[in-house]
C-alpha positions in Angstrom: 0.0 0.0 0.0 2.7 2.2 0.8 4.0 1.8 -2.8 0.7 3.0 -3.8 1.2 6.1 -1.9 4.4 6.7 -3.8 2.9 5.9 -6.9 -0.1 8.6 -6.3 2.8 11.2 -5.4 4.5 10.4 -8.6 1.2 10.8 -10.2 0.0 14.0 -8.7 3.7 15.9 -8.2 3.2 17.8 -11.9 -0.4 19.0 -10.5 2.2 20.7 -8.0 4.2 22.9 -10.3 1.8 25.5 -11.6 2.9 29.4 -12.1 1.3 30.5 -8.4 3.8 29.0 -6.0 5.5 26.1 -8.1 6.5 23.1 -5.2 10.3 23.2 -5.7 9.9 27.1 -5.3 9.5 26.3 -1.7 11.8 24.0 -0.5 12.0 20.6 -0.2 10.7 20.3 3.7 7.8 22.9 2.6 6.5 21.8 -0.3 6.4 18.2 0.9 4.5 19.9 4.0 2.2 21.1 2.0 1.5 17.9 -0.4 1.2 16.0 3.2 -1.7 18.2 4.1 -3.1 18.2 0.6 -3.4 14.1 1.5 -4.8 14.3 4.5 -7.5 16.4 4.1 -8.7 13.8 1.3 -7.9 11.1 3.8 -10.2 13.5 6.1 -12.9 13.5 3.2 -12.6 9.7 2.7 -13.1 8.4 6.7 -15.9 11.7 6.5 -17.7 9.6 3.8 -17.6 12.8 1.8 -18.8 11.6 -1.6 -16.0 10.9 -4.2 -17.1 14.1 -6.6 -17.9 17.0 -3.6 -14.1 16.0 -2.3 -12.5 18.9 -3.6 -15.1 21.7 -3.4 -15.4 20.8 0.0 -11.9 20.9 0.7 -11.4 24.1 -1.0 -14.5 25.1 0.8 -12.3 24.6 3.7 -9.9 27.7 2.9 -7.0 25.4 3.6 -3.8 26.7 4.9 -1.7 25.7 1.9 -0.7 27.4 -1.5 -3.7 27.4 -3.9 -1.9 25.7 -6.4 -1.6 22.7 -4.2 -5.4 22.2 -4.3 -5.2 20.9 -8.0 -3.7 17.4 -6.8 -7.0 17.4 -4.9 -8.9 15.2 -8.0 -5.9 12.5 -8.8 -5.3 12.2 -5.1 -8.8 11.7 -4.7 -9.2 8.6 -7.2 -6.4 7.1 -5.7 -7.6 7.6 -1.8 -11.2 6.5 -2.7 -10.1 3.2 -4.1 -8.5 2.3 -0.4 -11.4 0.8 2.1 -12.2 3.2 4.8 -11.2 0.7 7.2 -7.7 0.5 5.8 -7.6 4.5 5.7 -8.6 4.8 9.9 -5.0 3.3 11.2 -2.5 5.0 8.7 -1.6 8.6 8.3 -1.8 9.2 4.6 -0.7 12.8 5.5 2.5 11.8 6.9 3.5 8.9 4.9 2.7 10.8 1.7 5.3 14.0 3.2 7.9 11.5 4.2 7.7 9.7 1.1 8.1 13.4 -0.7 11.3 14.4 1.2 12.6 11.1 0.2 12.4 11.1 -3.1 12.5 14.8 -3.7 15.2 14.3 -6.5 13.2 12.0 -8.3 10.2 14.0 -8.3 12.0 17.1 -9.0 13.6 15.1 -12.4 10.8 13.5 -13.1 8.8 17.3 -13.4 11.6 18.6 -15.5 11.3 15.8 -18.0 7.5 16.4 -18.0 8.0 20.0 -18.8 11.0 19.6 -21.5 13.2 21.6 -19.4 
């Protein structure tokens, strides 16, 4: 499963890198912050049984702390976290694992963005 985390990270990390704040513009320990949160609060959604396609108008709804930019990995992070069982979501942090797995393979990410745009 915790592959799968990665996997939606890998996925979502180009959502990251828009004009408003792009995610390497931050820092490694504050963009992954950020992305931690962004997972979370659809974790949040998920055990809150909001339904799959009000997820990210209510988190938005929320005002959420982060860049708004961040808010657009809302919908693929979404798809992934509402294909886990809630019952496998209420003993994990998805927040946490999602910012540790960031910081960890920040290089990869970065390079793997780079590619994407043809930089």
């Amino acid at each position: 499963m915790i592959r799968n985390i990665f996997a939606a990270a890998l996925v979502a990390a180009p959502l990251f890198a828009t004009p408003a704040v792009a995610a390497a513009d931050l820092g490694k320990e504050e963009s992954c912050k950020y992305q931690g949160q962004v997972m979370a609060a659809v974790q949040a959604a998920r055990l809150d049984r909001v339904p799959q396609d009000k997820v990210d108008e209510t988190i938005r709804a929320a005002e959420p702390e982060w860049p708004e930019n961040f808010s657009n990995a809302i919908p693929q992070l979404t798809q992934h976290v509402y294909q886990m069982k809630r019952r496998d979501l209420k003993n994990i942090d998805l927040g946490e694992i999602f910012e540790t797995q960031c910081v960890e393979n920040w290089d990869q990410i970065q390079e793997m963005k780079k590619n994407l745009s043809g930089s």
